[in-house]
C-alpha positions in Angstrom: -61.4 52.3 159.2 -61.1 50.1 162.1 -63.1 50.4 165.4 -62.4 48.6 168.6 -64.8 49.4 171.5 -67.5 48.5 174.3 -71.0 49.0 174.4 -74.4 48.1 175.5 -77.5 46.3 173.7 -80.6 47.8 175.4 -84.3 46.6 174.3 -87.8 47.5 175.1 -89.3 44.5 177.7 -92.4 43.5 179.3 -93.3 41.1 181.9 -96.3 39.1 180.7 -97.6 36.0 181.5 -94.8 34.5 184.1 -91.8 35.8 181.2 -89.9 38.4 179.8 -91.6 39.5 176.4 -89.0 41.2 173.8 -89.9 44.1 171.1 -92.8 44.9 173.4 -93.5 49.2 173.0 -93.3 50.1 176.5 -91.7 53.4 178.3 -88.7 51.5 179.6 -85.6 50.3 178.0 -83.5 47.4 180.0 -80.0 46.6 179.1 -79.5 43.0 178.2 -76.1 43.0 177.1 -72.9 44.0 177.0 -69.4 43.4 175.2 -66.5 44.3 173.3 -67.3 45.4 169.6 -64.5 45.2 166.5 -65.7 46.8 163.5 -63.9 47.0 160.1 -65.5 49.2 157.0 -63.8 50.6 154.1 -65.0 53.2 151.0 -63.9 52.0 147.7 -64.3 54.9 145.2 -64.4 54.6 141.4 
């Protein structure tokens, strides 16, 4: 299978000590990136 799309990276953030701080638990979610995806898988049965 081959997929082709777009999407968004969001992560949890936290502004501590004059910086963002990443993978901090926190009620919001900000979205840091975006882009174009292409993904190829395959299921080889024996």
């Amino acid at each position: 299978m081959i997929y082709l799309g777009y999407g968004s990276l969001n992560e949890s953030q936290a502004w501590s000590d004059s910086r963002w701080q990443r993978d901090v638990t926190g009620e919001r979610y900000y979205q840091t990136r975006q882009s174009f995806f292409f993904k190829v898988s395959y299921r080889h049965q024996f």
